[in-house]
N, C-alpha and C positions, 0 to 999 in steps of 0.2 A: 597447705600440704602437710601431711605428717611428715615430722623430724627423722622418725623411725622406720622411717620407706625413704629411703634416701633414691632407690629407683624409681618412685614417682618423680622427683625431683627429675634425673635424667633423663627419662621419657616425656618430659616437656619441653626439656631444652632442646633434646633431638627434634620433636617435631617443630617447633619454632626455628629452628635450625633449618630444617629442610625448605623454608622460603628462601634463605640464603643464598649471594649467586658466590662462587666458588674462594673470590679476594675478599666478600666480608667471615667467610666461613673460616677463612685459615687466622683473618684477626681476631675474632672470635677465641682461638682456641689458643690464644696468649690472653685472656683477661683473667681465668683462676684455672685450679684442677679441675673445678666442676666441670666449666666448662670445656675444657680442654676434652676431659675426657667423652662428653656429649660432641663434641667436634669429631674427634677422631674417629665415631661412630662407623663402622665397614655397611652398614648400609645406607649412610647418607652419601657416601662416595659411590659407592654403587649405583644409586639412583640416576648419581649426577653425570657417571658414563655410559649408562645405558639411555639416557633423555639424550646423551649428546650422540654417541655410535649408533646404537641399536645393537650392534653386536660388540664384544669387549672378551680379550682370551686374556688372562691374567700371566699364564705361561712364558707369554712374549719378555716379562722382565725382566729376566734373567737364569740363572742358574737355580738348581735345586737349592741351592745353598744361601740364596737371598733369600730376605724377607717380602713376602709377595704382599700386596694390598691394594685396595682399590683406590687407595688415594694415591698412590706412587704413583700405577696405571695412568689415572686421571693425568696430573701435572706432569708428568713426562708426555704422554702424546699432547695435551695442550701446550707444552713447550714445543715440541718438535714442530705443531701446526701454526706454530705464534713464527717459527723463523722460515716455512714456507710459506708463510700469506705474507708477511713484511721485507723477504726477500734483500734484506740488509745484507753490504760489501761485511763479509767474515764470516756472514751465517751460512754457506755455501763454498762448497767449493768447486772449481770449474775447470777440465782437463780436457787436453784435445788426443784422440786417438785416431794416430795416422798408420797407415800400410796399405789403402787399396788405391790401388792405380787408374781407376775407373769411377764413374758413377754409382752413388749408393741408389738400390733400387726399394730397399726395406727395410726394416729394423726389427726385432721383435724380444723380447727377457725370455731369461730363460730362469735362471732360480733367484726371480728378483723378490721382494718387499712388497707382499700382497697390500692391496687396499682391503681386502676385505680380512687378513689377518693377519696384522702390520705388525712385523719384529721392532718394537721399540727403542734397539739398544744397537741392533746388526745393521751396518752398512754395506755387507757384500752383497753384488748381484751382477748378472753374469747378463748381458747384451749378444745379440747374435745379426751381424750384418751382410747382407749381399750385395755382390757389385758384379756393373758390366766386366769385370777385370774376370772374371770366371772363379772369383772364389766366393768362401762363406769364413766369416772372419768369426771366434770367441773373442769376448774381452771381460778382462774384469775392470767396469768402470770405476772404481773405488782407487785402485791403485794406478790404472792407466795401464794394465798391461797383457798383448797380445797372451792369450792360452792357447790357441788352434787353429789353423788354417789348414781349409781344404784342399786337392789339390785342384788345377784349374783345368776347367772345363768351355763350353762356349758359355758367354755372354748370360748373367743369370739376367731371371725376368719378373722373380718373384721369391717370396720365402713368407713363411708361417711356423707357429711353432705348435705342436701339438697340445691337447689341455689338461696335461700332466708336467707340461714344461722338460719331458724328457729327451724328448726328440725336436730337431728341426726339419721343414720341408722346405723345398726348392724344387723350381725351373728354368728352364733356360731355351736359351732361341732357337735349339735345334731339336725342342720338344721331348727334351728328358725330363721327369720327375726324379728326384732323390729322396732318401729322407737318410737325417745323422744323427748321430748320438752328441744328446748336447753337450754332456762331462768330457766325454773324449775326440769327437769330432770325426768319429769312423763310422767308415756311408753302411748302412743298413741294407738296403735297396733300390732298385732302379725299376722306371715303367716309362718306355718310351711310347709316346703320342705323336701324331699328326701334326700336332699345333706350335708355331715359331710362338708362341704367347698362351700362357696359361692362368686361369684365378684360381686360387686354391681357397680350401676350405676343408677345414678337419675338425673332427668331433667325437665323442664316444656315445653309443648306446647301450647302456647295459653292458657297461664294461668292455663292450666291445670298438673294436678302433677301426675308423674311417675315414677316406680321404674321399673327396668329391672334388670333382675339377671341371673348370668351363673351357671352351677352346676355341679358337677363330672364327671357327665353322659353325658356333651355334649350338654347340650338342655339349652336354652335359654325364662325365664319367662318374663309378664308382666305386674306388676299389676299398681292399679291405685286408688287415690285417697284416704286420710288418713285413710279409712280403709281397704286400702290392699286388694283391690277386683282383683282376676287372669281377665286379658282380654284373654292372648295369653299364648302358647307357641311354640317355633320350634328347631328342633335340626339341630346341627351345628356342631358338630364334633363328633360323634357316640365314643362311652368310653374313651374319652378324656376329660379333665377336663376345660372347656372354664375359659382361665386367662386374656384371651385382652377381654375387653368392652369398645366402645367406640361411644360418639356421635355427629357426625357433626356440626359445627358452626350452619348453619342451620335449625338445629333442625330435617332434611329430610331425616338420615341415621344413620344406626348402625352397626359398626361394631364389629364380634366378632369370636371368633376362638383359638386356642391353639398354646402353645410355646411347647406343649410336644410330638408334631405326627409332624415326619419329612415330613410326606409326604401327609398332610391336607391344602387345602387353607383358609385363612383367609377370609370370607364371609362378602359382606356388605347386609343389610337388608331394605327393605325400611320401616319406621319409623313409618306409618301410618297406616300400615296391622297390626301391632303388636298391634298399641295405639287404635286403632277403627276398629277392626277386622269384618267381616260379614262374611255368611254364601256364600256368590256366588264368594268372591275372596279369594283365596290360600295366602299366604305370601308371598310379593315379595324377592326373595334370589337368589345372587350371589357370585361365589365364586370368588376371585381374580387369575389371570393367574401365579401366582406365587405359589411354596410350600416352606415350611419349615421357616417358620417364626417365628423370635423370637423378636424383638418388633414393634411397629406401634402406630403411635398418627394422629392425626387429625392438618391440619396446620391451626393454628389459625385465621386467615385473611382473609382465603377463604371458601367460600361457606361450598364447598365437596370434599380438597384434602388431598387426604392420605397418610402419606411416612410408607414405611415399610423397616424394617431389614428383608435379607432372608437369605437360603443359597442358593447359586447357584452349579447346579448337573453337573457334579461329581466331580467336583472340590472341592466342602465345601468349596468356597469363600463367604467372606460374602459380599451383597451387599444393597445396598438403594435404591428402587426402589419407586417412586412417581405415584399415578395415581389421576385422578378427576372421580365423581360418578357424575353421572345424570341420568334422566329419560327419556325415549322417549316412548310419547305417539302418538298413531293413534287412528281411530277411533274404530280399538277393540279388539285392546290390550293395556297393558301398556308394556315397555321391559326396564331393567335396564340397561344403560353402560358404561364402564368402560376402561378409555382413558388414556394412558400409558404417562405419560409428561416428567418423566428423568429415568432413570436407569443408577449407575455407582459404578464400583469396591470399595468397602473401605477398606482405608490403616489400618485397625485392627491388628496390632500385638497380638494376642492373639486368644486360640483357645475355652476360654468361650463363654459359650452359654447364658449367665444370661446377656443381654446387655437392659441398662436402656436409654431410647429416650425421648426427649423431642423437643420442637418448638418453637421458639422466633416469627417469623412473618412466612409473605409470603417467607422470601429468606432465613431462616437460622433452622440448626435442630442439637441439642447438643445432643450427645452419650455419654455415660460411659461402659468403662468394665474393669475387673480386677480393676487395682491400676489407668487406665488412661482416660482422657476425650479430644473429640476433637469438631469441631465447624465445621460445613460443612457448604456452599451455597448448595442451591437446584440445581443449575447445576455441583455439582459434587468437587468445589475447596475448600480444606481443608485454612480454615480460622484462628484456630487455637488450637492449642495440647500441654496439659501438663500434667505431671506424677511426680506431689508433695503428693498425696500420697503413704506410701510405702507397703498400704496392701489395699486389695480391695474395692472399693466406691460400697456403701449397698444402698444407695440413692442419690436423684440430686432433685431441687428444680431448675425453671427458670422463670424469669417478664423480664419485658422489661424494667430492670434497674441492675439485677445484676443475677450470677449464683451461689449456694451455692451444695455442695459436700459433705457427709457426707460419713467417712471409717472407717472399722474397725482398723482402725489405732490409733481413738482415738481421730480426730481432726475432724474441718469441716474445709473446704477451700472456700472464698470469693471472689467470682471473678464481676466483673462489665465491663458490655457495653459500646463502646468507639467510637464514629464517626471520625476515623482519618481521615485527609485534602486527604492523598496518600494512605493508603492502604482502605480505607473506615472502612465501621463496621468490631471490633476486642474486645475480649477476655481479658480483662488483668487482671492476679492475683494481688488482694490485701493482705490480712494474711489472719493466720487460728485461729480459737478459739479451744479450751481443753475442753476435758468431765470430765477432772479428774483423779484419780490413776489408773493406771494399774494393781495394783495389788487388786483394788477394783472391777475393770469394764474392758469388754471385749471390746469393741467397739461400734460407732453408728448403728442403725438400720433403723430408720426415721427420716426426716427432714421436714419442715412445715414451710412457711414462711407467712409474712403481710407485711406493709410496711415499718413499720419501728421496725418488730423483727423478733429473728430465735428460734425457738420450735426445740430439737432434742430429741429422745429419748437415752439413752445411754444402753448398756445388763448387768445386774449386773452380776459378776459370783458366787453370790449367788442365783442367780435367779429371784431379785424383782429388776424391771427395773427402772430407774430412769426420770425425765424430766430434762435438763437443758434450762432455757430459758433467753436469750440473746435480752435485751431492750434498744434502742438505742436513747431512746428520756428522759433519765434523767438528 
C-alpha cells in the first residue's frame, strides 16, 4: 500500500474489520490509532445493528445534547438484551401493585417501550388493568404507583387499548362499552349492548378509528369514531358466543367466530362493508372450509394470512391449518377467497381444548396447552417444545426478541429467539420469575409485555388480584 494514501490503509482495516463479531471489534480498537480509528468506523457499527434489529432509531439515546452513534446504540441495547435474556437477581427489578379488589380480567400499556422503537435509556411506562371490582386501574410500573382510577361500575369483562395507546376500552357484565383517556382516566364514551360478555377489537383505517365487538349471541358490531356511532352489524355464529376477533395486517379483513360450536366455521369478513357500510351492498362474509376451531391469529408479515387450530373429523386430531384472504373483483361482483397454503397434523399430547396461538413472522407460530409450549414453521416442522411448567400456562406473550409463559404454577418462564449457524431460528429457555407465596396466591392469569418489562397479573385466593411487575432497565 502507498504510505501517502493513508486512507487505503484504513479502508482495509474497516473491511477486514467488518468479519469481526462485536468483543474482538472493540479489542481491536485498543491495539494502535490506526486501528482504533478503523474500529470506530460509524458504518461498521451500523452494519452491525441493522444485521442484528432490522430497524435501529438513533434518537432513542438520548437528549439533543448527547453524542449519538451507532456504536453507543449498538452496546447499550445489547446490554439491556444481555440482562433480559440472563435474567440475573439485580438485573431487574420487581414490584407488586395492589388496589383492586377483584379479579384481574386484562392488562394492556399504554405509553410503554415499544419493541419496534425501544427507548434505550427510558423506563416509564404506563400499564392499564381491569377487574371484576368494576374499575380500570393506571399505574406507573417503574415507580409502583397508582395514577387513576375509574369510578366503579358492574363487573368489567374485558379491556383493550386502542393503536395510538391513547385511549382505553372496556366492558362489563351488564353490556356497556366505555372508552378513556389513558393520560387522565376520563370516560370519553359509552355504547350499551345486549351482551353480559363482549370481545373487543379496535383498529384504525386511514386514520380513521374503530371498534368492532363480538357478543353472546353471535353477531358481530361496528362502531366508529369517539363517540361510538353503530355502522354495522352481522351475525357470525347464531347462539354462540363470538371469542376469536381478529384483524388483518392489512387493515382489509376480519376475522371472527367461536371456540365453543364444534361444528361452526371461523368467518373472514371483508373490513369495508362493516366500516363504511351502504345500502346497495350486503356484507362481504366467508366462512373458512374448516370446523371446529379453537384458536387462530393473523401472521404478522403478511398481508391476509391466517393459521388456525382445528379439530379434524372424526378423528379429534388437532390440526394447523394456514390460508390467505383476498378479493376477487369483476366487473359485478366482488367474491372473497380463500386459498389453502399448508395444512399439517400437530404433535399435541393433550386432549385440552383451551389452546393459546400466537405468530413470530412469516415462518413461525408458537402454541400453548396444558403445562406445555411448542414452536412450529409454517410448513409443518416442529422447531421447538418444552414442558417446564408443571401446571397449566394461562397465558403467552410473543416479539421478535423473546417469548414469556405465564402458569398457574406460580411462575412465568423466559424464553428468547436465537439464529443458530445449523439449525436456524430456535427457542431457548432462559429462567423463570415468581409471583410469590403460594399460600397467598393461586397462580398467573395475564401476562403483558414492552421492551424492556413484564406486567403479570397474579389470582389472589382471597380474591383481590395482584400486579407484579418486572423492570429490567434499573
Amino acid at each position: 500500500m502507498d504510505p501517502h494514501c493513508p486512507h487505503l490503509i484504513a479502508d482495509c482495516l474497516i473491511h477486514i474489520f467488518s468479519f469481526l463479531p462485536e468483543e474482538d471489534l472493540i479489542s481491536a480498537s485498543s491495539v494502535c490509532k490506526d486501528w482504533n480509528d478503523a474500529a470506530e468506523a460509524p458504518w461498521l457499527w451500523r452494519r452491525m445493528c441493522l444485521h442484528r434489529w432490522s430497524f435501529c432509531n438513533l434518537s432513542v439515546l438520548g437528549s439533543e445534547h448527547v453524542n449519538h452513534s451507532w456504536k453507543r446504540y449498538f452496546l447499550r441495547r445489547s446490554y439491556l438484551e444481555m440482562k433480559m435474556t440472563k435474567g440475573r437477581s439485580g438485573g431487574y427489578t420487581c414490584k407488586s401493585l395492589r388496589g383492586h379488589t377483584g379479579r384481574v380480567v386484562g392488562l394492556v400499556y399504554l405509553n410503554g417501550n415499544s419493541n419496534q422503537q425501544p427507548d434505550l435509556w427510558s423506563n416509564s411506562a404506563t400499564v392499564c388493568s381491569a377487574s371484576t371490582d368494576g374499575t380500570v386501574r393506571a399505574w406507573d410500573i417503574q415507580n409502583s404507583k397508582l395514577l387513576w382510577c375509574s369510578p366503579v361500575q358492574s363487573p368489567l369483562t374485558a379491556i383493550v387499548s386502542d393503536e395510538q395507546h391513547e385511549m382505553v376500552i372496556t366492558a362489563d357484565s351488564a353490556g356497556l362499552i366505555k372508552t378513556w383517556r389513558g393520560q387522565t382516566g376520563e370516560e370519553v364514551a359509552s355504547f350499551t349492548t345486549a351482551s353480559p360478555y363482549c370481545t373487543l377489537l379496535q383498529y384504525n383505517i386511514n386514520s380513521d378509528w374503530f371498534l368492532t365487538f363480538g357478543t353472546c349471541q353471535g353477531s358481530v358490531h361496528t362502531l366508529a369514531g369517539s363517540s361510538l356511532t353503530e355502522k354495522s352489524n352481522i351475525v357470525v355464529c347464531d347462539s354462540f358466543r363470538v371469542d376469536i376477533l381478529l384483524i388483518s395486517p392489512d387493515k382489509k379483513w376480519i376475522a371472527a367466530g367461536s371456540t365453543h360450536s364444534g361444528d361452526s366455521s371461523l368467518k373472514v369478513i371483508y373490513a369495508e362493508r362493516v366500516t363504511s357500510p351502504s345500502e346497495e351492498n350486503d356484507p362481504l362474509c366467508k366462512p373458512l372450509p374448516v370446523a371446529g376451531c379453537l384458536a387462530a391469529v393473523f401472521v404478522p408479515t403478511q398481508p391476509a394470512r391466517l393459521a388456525i387450530v382445528h379439530t379434524n373429523a372424526p378423528s379429534r386430531d388437532k390440526v394447523l391449518t394456514v390460508f390467505d384472504v383476498s378479493m376477487k373483483k369483476d366487473k359485478y361482483k366482488s367474491e372473497i377467497q380463500v386459498q389453502q397454503v399448508e395444512s399439517f397434523p400437530l404433535t399435541l399430547n393433550t386432549w385440552s381444548s383451551n389452546i393459546l396461538l400466537e405468530a413470530k413472522d412469516s415462518n413461525c407460530i408458537v402454541l400453548a396447552a396444558n403445562e406445555q409450549l411448542w414452536v412450529y414453521s409454517l410448513k409443518g416442522a416442529l422447531i421447538a417444545n418444552f414442558k417446564e411448567h408443571v401446571m397449566p400456562i394461562s397465558a403467552i406473550y410473543v416479539d421478535s426478541f423473546r417469548v414469556v409463559t405465564a402458569s398457574q404454577d406460580l411462575s412465568l418462564r423466559v424464553l428468547t429467539w436465537r439464529n443458530d449457524r445449523d439449525r436456524g431460528l430456535t427457542l431457548e429457555s432462559q429462567y423463570h420469575l415468581l409471583g410469590g407465596s403460594h399460600s397467598m396466591s393461586s397462580g398467573f392469569t395475564h401476562v403483558c409485555c414492552d421492551y424492556t418489562s413484564i406486567v403479570a397479573s397474579v389470582e389472589g385466593k382471597d380474591g383481590k388480584d395482584v400486579l407484579k411487575a418486572y423492570s429490567f432497565t434499573s
